[in-house]
VOVOPA-808073 format. One line per 4 residues: number of its first residue (from 1); their letters; for each residue x, y, z of N, C-alpha, C. Coordinates in steps of 0.1 Angstrom, whole numbers, plus 5000, padded with zeros to 4 digits. Example, Ala and Ser with C-alpha at 12.3 -4.5 7.8 and 13.67 -1.06 7.14 Angstrom:
REM residues 2
1> AS> 5132/4943/5078/5123/4955/5078/5132/4967/5078 ~ 5128/4978/5071/5137/4989/5071/5129/5000/5079
This chain:
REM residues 384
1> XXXX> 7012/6115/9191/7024/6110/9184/7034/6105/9194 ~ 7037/6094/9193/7044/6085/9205/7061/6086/9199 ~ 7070/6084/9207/7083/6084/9199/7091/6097/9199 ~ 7106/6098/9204/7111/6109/9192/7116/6110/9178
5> XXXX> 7107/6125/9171/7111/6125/9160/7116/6137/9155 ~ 7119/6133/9139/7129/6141/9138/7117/6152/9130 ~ 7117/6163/9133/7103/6173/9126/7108/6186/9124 ~ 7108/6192/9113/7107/6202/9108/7102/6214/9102
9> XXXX> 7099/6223/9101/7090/6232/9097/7087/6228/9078 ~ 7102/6226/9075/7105/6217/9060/7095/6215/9054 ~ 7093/6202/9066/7087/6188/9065/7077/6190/9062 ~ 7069/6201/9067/7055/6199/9069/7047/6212/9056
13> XXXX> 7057/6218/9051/7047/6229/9039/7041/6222/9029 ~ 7030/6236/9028/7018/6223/9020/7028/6230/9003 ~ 7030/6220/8998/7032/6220/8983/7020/6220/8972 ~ 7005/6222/8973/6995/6221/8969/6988/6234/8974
17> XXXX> 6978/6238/8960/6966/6247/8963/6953/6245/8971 ~ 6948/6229/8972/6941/6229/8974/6933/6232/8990 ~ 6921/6238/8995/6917/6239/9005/6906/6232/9009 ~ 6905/6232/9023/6894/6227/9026/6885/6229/9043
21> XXXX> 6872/6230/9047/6868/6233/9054/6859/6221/9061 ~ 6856/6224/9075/6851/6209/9077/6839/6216/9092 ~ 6830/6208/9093/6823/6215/9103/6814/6206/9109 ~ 6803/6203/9125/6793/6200/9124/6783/6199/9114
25> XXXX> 6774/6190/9113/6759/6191/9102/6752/6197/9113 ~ 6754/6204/9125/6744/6217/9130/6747/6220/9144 ~ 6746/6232/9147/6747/6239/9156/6736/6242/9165 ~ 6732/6242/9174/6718/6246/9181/6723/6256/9195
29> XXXX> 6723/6266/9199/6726/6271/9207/6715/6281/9214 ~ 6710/6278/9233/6701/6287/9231/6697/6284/9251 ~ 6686/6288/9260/6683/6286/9275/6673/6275/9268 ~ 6675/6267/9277/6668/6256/9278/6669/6247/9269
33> XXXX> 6677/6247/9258/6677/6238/9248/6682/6222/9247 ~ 6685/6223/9260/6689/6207/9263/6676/6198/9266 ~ 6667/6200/9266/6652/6199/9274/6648/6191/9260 ~ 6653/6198/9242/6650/6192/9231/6658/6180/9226
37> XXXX> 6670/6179/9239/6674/6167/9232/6668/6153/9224 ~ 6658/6150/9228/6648/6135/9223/6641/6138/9209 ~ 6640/6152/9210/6632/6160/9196/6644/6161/9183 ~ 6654/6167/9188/6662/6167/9180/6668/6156/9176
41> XXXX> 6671/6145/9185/6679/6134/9188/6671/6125/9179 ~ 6658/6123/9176/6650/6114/9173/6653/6115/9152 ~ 6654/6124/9152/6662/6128/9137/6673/6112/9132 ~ 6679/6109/9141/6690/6102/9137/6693/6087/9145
45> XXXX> 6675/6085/9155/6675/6078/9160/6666/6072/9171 ~ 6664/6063/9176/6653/6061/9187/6659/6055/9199 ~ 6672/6051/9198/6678/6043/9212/6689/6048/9217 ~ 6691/6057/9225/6699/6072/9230/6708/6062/9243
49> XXXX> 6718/6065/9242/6731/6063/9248/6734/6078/9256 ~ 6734/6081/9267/6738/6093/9273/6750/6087/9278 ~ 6762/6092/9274/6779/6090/9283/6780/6105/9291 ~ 6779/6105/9306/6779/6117/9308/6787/6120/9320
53> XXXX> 6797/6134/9320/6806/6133/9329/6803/6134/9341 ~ 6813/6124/9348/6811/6122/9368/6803/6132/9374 ~ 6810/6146/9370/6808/6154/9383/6794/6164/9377 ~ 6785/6158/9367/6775/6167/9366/6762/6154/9361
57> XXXX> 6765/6144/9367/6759/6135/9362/6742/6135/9374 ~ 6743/6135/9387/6732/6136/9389/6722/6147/9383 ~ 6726/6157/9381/6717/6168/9374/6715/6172/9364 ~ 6724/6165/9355/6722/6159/9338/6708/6146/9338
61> XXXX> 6713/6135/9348/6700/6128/9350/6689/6134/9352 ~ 6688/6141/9363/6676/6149/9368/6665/6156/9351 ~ 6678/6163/9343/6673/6172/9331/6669/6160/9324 ~ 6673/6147/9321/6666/6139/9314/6654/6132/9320
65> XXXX> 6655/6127/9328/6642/6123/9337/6632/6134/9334 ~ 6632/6145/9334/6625/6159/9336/6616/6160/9320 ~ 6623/6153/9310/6618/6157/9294/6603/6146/9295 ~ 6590/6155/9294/6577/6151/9291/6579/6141/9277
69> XXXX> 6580/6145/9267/6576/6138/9254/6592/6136/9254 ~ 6595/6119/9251/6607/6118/9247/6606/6113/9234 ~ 6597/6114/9225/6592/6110/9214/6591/6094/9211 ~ 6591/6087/9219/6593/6075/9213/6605/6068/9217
73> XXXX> 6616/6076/9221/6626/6073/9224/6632/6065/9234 ~ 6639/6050/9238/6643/6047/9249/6657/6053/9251 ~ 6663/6050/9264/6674/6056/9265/6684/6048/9278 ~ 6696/6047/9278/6707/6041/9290/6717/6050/9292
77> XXXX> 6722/6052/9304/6729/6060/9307/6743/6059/9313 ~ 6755/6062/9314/6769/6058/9316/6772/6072/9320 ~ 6781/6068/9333/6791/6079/9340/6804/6077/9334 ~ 6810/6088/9332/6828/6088/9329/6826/6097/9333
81> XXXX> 6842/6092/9341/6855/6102/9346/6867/6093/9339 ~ 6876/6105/9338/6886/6097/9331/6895/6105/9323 ~ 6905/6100/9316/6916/6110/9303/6905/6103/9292 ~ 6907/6111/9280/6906/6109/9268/6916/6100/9260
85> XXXX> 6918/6085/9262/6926/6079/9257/6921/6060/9252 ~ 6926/6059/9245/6924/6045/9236/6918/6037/9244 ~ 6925/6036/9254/6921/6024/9265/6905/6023/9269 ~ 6906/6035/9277/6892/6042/9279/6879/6038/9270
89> XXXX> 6887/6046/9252/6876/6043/9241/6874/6024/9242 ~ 6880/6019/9243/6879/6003/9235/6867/5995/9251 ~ 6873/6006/9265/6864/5997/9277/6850/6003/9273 ~ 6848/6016/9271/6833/6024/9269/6826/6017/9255
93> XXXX> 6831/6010/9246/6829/6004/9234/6826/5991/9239 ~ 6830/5983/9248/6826/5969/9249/6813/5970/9255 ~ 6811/5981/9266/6798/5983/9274/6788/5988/9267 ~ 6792/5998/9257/6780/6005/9250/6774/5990/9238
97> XXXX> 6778/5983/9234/6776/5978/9223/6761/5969/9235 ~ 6762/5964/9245/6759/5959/9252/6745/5962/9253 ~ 6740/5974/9248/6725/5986/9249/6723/5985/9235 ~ 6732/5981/9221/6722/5981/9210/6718/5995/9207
101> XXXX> 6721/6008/9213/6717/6018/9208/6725/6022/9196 ~ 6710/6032/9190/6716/6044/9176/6721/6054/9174 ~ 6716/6061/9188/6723/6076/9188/6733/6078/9207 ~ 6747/6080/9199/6751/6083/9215/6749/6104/9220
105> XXXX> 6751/6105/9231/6748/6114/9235/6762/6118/9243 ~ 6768/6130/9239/6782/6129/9252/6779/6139/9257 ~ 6782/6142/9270/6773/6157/9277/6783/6156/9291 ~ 6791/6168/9290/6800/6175/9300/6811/6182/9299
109> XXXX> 6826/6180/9300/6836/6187/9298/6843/6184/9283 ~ 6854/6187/9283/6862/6185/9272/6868/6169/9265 ~ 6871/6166/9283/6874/6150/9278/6864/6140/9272 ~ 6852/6142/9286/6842/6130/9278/6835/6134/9266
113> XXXX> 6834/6143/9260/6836/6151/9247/6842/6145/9237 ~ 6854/6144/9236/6864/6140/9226/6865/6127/9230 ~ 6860/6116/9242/6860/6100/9241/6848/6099/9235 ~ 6838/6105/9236/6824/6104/9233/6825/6110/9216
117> XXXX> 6833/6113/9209/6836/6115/9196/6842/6102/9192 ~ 6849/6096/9197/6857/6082/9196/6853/6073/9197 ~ 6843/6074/9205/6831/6058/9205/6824/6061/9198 ~ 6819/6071/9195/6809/6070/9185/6809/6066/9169
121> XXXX> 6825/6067/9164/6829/6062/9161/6832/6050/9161 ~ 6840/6043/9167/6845/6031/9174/6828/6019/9172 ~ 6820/6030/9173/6803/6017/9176/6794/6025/9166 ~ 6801/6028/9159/6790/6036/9144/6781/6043/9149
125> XXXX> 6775/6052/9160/6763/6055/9161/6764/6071/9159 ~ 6752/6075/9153/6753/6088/9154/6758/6096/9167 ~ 6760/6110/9168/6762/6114/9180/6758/6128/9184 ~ 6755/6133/9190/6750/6144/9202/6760/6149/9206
129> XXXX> 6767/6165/9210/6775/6165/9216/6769/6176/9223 ~ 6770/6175/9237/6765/6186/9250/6771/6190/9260 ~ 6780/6203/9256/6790/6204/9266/6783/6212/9279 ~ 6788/6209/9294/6782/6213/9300/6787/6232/9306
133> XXXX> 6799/6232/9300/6807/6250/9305/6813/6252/9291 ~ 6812/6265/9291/6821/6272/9278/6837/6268/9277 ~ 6842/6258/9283/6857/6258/9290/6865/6255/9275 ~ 6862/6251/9262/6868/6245/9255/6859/6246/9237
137> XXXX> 6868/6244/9233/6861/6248/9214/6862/6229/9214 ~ 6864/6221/9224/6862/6207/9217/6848/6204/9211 ~ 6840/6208/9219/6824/6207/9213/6820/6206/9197 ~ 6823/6218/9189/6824/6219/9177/6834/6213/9167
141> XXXX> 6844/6210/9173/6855/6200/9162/6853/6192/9161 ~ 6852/6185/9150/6857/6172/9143/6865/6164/9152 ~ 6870/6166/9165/6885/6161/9164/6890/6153/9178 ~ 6895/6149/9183/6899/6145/9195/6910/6149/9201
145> XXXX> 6914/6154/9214/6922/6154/9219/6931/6142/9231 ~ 6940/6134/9224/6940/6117/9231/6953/6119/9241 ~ 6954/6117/9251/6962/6113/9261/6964/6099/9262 ~ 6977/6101/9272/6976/6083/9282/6967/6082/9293
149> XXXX> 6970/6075/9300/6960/6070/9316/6959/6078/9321 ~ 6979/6085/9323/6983/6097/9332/6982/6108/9327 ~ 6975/6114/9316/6975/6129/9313/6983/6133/9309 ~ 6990/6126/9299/7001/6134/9288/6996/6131/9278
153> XXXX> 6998/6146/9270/6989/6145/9253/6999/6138/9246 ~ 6990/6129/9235/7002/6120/9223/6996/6129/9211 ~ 6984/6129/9210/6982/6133/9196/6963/6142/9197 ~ 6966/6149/9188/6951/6149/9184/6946/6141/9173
157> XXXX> 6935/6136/9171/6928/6127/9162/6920/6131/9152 ~ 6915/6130/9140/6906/6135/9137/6894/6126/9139 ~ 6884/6128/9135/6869/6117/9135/6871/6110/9123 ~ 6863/6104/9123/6860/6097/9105/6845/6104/9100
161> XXXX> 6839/6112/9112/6823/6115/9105/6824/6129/9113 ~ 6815/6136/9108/6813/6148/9119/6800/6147/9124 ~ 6801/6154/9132/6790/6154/9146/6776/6160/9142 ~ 6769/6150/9143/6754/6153/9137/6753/6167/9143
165> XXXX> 6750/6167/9154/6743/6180/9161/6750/6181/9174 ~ 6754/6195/9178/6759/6202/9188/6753/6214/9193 ~ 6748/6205/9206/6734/6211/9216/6742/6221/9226 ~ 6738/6234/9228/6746/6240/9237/6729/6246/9245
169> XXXX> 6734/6243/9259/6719/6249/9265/6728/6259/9269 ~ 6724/6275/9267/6733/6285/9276/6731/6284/9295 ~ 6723/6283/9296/6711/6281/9313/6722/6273/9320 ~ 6726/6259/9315/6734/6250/9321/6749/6254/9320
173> XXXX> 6754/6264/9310/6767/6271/9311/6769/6280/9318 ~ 6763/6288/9323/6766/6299/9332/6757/6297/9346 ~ 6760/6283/9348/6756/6275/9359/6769/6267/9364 ~ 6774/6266/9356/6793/6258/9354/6800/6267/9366
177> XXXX> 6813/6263/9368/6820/6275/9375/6821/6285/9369 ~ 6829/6296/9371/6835/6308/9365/6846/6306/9356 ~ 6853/6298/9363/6868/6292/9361/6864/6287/9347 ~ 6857/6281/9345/6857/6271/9333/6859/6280/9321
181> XXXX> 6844/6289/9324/6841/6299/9317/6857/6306/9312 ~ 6864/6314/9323/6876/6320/9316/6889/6309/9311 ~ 6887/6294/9316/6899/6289/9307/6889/6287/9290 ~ 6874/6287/9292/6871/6289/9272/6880/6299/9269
185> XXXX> 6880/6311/9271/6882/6322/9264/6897/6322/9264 ~ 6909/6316/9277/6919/6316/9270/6923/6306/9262 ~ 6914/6294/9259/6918/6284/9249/6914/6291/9234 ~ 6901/6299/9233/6897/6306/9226/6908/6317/9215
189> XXXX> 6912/6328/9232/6923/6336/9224/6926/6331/9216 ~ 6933/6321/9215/6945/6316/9210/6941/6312/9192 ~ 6928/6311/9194/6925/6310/9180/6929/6316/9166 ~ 6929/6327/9167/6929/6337/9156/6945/6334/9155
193> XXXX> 6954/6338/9169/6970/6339/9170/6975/6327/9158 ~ 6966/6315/9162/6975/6302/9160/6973/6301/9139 ~ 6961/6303/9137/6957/6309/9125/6966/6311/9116 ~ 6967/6323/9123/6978/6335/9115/6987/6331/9112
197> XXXX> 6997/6322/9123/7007/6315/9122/7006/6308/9112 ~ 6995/6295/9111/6996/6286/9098/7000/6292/9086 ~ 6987/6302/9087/6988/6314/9073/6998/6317/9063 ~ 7008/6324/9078/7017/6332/9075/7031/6324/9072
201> XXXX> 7029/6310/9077/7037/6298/9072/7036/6289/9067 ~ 7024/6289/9057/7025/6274/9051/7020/6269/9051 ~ 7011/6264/9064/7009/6252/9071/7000/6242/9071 ~ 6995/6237/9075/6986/6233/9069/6972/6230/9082
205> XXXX> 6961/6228/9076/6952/6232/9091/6946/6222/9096 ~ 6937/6213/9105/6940/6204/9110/6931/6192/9104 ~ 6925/6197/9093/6916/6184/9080/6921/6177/9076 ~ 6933/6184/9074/6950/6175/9063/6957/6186/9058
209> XXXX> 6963/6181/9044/6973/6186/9039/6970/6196/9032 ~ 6957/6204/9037/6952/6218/9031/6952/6226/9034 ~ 6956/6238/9027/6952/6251/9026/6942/6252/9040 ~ 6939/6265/9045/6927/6271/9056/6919/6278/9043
213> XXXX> 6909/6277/9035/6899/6287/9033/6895/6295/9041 ~ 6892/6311/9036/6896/6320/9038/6884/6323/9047 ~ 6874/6308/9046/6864/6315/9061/6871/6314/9070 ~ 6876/6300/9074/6884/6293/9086/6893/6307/9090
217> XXXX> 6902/6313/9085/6907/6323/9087/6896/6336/9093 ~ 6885/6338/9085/6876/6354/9091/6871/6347/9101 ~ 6869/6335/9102/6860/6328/9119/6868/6327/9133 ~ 6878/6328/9127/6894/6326/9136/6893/6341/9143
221> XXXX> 6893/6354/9131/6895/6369/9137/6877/6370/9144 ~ 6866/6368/9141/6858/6370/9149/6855/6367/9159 ~ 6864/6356/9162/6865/6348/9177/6869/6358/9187 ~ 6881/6363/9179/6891/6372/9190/6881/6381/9189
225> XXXX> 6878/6388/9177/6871/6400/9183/6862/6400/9189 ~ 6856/6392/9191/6839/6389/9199/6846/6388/9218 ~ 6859/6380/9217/6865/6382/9233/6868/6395/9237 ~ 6875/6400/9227/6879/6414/9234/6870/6424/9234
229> XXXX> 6857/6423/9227/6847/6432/9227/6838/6427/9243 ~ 6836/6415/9243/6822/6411/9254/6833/6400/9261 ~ 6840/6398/9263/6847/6389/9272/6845/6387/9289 ~ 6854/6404/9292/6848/6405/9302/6837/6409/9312
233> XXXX> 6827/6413/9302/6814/6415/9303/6808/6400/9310 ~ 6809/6395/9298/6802/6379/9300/6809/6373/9313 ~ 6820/6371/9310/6826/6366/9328/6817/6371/9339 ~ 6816/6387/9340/6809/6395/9351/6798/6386/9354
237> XXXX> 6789/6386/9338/6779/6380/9338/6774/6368/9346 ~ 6785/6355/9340/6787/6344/9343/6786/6336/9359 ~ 6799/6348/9361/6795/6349/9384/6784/6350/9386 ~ 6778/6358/9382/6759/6358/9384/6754/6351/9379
241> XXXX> 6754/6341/9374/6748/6332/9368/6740/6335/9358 ~ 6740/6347/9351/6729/6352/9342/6729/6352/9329 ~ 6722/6347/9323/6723/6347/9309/6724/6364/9300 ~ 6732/6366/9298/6730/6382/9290/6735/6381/9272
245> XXXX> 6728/6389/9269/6736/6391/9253/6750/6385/9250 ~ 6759/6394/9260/6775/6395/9259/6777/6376/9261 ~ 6770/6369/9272/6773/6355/9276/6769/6345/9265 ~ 6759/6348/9257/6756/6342/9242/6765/6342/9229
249> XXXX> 6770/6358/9234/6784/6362/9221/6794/6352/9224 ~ 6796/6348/9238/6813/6345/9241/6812/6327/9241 ~ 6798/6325/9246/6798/6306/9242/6797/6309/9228 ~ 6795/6311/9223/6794/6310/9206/6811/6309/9199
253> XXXX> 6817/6318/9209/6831/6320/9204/6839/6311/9206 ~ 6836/6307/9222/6846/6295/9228/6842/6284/9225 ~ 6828/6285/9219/6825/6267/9213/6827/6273/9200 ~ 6820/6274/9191/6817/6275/9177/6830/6281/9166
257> XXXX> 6833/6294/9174/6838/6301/9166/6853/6294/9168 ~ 6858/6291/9179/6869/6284/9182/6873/6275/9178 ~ 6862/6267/9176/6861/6253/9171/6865/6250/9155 ~ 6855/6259/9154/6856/6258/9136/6872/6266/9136
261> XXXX> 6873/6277/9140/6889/6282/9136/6900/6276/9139 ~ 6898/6268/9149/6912/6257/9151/6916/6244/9143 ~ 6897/6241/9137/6899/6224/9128/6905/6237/9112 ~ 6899/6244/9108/6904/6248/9096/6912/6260/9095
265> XXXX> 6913/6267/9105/6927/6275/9107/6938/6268/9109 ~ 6938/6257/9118/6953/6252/9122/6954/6257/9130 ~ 6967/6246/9140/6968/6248/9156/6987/6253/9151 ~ 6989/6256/9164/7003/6265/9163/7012/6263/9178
269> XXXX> 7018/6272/9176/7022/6273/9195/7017/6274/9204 ~ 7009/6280/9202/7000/6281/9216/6997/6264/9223 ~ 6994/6261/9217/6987/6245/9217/6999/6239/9216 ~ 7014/6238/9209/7021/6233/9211/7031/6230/9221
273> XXXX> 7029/6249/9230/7035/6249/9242/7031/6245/9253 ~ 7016/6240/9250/7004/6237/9260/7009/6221/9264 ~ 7013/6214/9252/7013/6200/9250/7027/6197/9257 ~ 7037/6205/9256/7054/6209/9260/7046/6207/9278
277> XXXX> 7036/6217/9286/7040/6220/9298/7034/6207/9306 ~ 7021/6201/9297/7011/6188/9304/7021/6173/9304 ~ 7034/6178/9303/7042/6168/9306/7048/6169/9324 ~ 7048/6185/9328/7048/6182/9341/7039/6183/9355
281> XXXX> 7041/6173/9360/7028/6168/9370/7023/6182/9380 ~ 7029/6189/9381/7022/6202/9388/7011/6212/9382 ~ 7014/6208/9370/7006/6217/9355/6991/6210/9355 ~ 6989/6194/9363/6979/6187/9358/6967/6191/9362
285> XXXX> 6969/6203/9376/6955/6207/9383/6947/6218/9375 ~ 6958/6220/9365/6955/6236/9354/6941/6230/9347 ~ 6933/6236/9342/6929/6233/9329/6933/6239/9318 ~ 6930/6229/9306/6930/6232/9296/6934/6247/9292
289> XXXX> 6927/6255/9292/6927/6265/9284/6933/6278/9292 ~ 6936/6272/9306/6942/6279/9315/6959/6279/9306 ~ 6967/6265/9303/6976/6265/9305/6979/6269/9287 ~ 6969/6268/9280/6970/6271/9264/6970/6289/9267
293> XXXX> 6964/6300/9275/6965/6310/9279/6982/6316/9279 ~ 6990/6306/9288/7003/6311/9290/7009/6305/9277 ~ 7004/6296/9267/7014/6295/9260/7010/6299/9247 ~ 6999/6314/9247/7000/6319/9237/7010/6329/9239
297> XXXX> 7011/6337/9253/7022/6343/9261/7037/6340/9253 ~ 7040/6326/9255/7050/6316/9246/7056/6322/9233 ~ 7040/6316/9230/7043/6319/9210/7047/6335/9207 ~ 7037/6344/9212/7035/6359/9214/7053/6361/9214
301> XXXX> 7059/6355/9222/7079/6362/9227/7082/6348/9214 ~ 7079/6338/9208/7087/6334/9202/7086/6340/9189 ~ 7075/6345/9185/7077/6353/9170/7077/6367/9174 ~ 7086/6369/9183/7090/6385/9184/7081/6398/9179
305> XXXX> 7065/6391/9190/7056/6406/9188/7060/6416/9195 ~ 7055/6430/9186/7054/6439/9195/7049/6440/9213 ~ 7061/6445/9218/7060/6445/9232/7044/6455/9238 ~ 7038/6461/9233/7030/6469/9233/7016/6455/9233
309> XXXX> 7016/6449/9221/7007/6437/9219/7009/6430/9232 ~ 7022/6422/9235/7022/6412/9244/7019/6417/9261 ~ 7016/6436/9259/7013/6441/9275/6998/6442/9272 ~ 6990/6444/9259/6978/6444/9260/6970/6429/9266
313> XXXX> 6979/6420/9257/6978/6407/9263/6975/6402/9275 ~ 6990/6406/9279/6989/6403/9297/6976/6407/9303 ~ 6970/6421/9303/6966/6425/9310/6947/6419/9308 ~ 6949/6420/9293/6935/6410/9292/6933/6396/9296
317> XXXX> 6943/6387/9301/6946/6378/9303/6944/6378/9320 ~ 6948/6385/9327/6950/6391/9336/6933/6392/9344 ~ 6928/6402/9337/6912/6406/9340/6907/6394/9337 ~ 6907/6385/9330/6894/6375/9326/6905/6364/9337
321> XXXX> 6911/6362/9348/6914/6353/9350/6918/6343/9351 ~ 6932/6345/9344/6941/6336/9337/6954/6336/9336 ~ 6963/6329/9336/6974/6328/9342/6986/6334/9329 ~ 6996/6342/9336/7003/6344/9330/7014/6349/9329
325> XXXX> 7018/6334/9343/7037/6330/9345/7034/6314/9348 ~ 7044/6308/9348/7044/6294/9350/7044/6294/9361 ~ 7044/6299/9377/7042/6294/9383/7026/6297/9383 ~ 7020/6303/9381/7005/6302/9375/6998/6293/9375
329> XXXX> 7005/6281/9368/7002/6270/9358/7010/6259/9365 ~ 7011/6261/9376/7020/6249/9385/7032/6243/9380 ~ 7044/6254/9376/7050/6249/9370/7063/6259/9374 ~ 7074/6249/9385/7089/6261/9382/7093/6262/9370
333> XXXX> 7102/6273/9374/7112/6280/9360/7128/6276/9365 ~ 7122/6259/9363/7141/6256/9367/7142/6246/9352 ~ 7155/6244/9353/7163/6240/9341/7161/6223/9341 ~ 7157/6220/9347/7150/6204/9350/7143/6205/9338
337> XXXX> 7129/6213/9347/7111/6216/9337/7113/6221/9323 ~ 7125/6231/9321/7122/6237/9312/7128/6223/9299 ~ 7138/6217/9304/7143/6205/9294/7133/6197/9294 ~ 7124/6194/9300/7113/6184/9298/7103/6189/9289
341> XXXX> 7100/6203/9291/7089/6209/9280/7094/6209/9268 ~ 7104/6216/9267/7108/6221/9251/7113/6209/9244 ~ 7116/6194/9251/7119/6181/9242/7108/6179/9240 ~ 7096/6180/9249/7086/6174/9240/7077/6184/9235
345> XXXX> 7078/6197/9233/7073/6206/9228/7079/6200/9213 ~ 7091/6202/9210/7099/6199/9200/7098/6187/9190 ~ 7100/6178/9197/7105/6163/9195/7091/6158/9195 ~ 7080/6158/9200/7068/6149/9205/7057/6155/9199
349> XXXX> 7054/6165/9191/7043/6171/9186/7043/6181/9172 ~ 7039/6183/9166/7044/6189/9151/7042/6204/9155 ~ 7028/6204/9164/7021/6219/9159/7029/6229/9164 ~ 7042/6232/9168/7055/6239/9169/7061/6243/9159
353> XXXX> 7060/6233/9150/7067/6236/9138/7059/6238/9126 ~ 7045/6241/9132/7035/6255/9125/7037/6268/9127 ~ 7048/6273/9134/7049/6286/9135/7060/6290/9119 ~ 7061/6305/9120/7063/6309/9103/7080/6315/9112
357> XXXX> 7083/6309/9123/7103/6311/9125/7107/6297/9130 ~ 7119/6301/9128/7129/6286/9131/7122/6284/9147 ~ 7124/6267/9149/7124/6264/9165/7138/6255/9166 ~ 7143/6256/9175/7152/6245/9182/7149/6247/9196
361> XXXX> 7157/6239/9206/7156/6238/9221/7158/6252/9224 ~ 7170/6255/9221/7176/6271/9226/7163/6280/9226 ~ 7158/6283/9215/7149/6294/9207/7141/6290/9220 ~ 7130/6279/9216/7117/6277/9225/7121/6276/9242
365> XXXX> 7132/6275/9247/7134/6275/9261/7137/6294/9263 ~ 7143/6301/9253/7145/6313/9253/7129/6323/9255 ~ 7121/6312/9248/7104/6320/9249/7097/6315/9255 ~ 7102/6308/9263/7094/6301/9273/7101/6312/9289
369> XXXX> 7113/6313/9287/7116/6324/9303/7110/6337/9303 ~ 7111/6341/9286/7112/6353/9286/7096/6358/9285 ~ 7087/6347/9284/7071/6351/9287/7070/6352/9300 ~ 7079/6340/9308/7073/6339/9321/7082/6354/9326
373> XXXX> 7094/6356/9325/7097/6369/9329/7087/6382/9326 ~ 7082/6383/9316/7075/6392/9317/7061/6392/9321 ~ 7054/6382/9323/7048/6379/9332/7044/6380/9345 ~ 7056/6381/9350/7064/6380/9363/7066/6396/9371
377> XXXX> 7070/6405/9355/7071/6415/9361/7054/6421/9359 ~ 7052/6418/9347/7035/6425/9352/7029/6422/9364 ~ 7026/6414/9368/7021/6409/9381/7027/6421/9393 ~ 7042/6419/9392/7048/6429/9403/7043/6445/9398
381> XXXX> 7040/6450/9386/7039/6465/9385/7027/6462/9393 ~ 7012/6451/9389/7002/6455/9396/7003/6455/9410 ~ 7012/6455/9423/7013/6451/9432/7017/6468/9435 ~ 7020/6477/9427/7033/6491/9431/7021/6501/9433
């Protein structure tokens, strides 16, 4: 959303019963299952488009060159690096049309993810989505997340179609860094939190002007509980590169269960304080789910939880790797940064005024110190 505007929590209650849920037509999750891309892929098509990101592109090639039977299937291939933004979609749209293919393939991080939802769109073709690390629930949504050139979020988008099939090889995820792996789980946390919030306000979840059905809400709490049960298990895991039980529970969470809970749960603070901090340029080396971590922290001191909750928090936040003060997150705690986040926390994005209490500047600059203060001191008790 470009512009300031004038938004209210008001504004946005749903006046209607009706609900609604929205999802992939399939899920595939499993070692070695990227190897079936041509088998599965051939369902919806025979002339394969792989868009695949920069930094994992020779060894994504390699895994396709590698597939014996490609059924029949030809195939062309495209590198992206880049933001997730219009510009991007309309240049990747003049090139792809250029190949005539039916099915596109997006296979890497979060961004080329959600461009690779937008062209596919944008050029009608079916689509594949193959994330290469647990770092993000984009895989399974509907949805896009769109920036400018320079890495400031304007809006999330929805698709016009959902995503044929979403291929998860586990083998190739706990082959990713580690890092990745713990910013899934704090983009993940945040799931259930942000939920609740809709729920417990109104709100409406990110299909439209509907109701969350009461799965979207039980997929939301299984997420969390599946982190706090096998979380840091799976991390342990992950450093070793080993596929275990717990590492199957937790991609499932950070893609699937995250996914589905944020398109029909609804997004909230966490994500809205996330959108507030990616406005300053120190914040831009964070990832994703690193800086949505501190601003569940945020939401947590802005709906005045129990202090008891927000130290369990810390400390699980803490152990899996993840930041939880703003300088963390590349970011001072001076009165500059903090006026730049909370206007556009405020003014530039709605999903703030998904939470179930008042927001103004004051309030959200007040929960934005007083996370990073307590933050600040946990960090110091672990040091005593």
């Amino acid at each position: 959303m470009g512009g300031t505007q004038e938004l209210s929590r008001s504004g946005i209650l749903l006046t209607g019963t009706s609900r609604a849920f929205g999802c992939p037509s399939k899920y595939i999750q499993g070692p070695g299952e990227f190897l079936n891309v041509f088998k599965y892929g051939s369902r919806f098509g025979n002339r394969f488009l792989f868009l695949i990101d920069s930094g994992v592109y020779d060894i994504i090639l390699e895994k396709i060159e590698s597939v014996e039977d490609k059924c029949g299937c030809s195939y062309e291939v495209m590198s992206f690096l880049g933001e997730c933004c219009m510009e991007n979609v309309a240049e990747l749209a003049e090139a792809a049309r250029k190949f005539d293919s039916n099915v596109l393939v997006g296979i890497g991080g979060g961004k080329v993810l959600d461009i690779a939802k937008l062209l596919a769109d944008e050029t009608d073709m079916s689509r594949i989505i193959v994330p290469t690390s647990a770092s993000s629930d984009a895989p399974a949504a509907d949805w896009a997340a769109v920036y400018t050139r320079e890495g400031v979020h304007i809006s999330g988008r929805p698709t016009r179609r959902s995503t044929e099939l979403v291929l998860v090889d586990s083998e190739i995820i706990v082959n990713a860094p580690a890092r990745l792996f713990s910013a899934g789980i704090g983009d993940a946390l945040a799931t259930w939190f942000e939920a609740k919030a809709c729920l417990d306000a109104c709100t409406p979840n990110c299909i439209g002007p509907y109701r969350s059905c009461r799965v979207g809400t039980a997929v939301s709490r299984e997420c969390y509980d599946i982190l706090r049960e096998d979380g840091l298990s799976a991390l342990r895991a992950v450093k070793a590169h080993i596929v275990t039980p717990a590492v199957e529970n937790v991609i499932e969470a950070n893609i699937l269960l995250s996914g589905l809970g944020f398109i029909n749960g609804g997004l909230a603070g966490s994500h809205g304080f996330h959108n507030g901090f990616s406005n300053i340029p120190g914040c831009k080396k964070y990832l994703h789910g690193e800086v949505v971590a501190f601003g569940l922290i945020c939401q947590l001191c802005l709906e005045n939880a129990a202090p008891a909750e927000i130290n369990d928090l810390l400390q699980f936040l803490h152990d899996s790797d993840l930041p939880v003060t703003l300088e963390q997150i590349g970011i001072e705690c001076s009165e500059e940064n903090l006026e730049t986040i909370v206007e556009h926390t405020l003014n530039h994005n709605i999903l703030i005024h998904h939470e179930p209490v008042p927001v103004n500047k004051k309030i959200l600059k007040a929960a934005i110190i007083d996370a990073d203060k307590l933050g600040r001191d946990f960090m110091e008790n672990l040091g005593k």
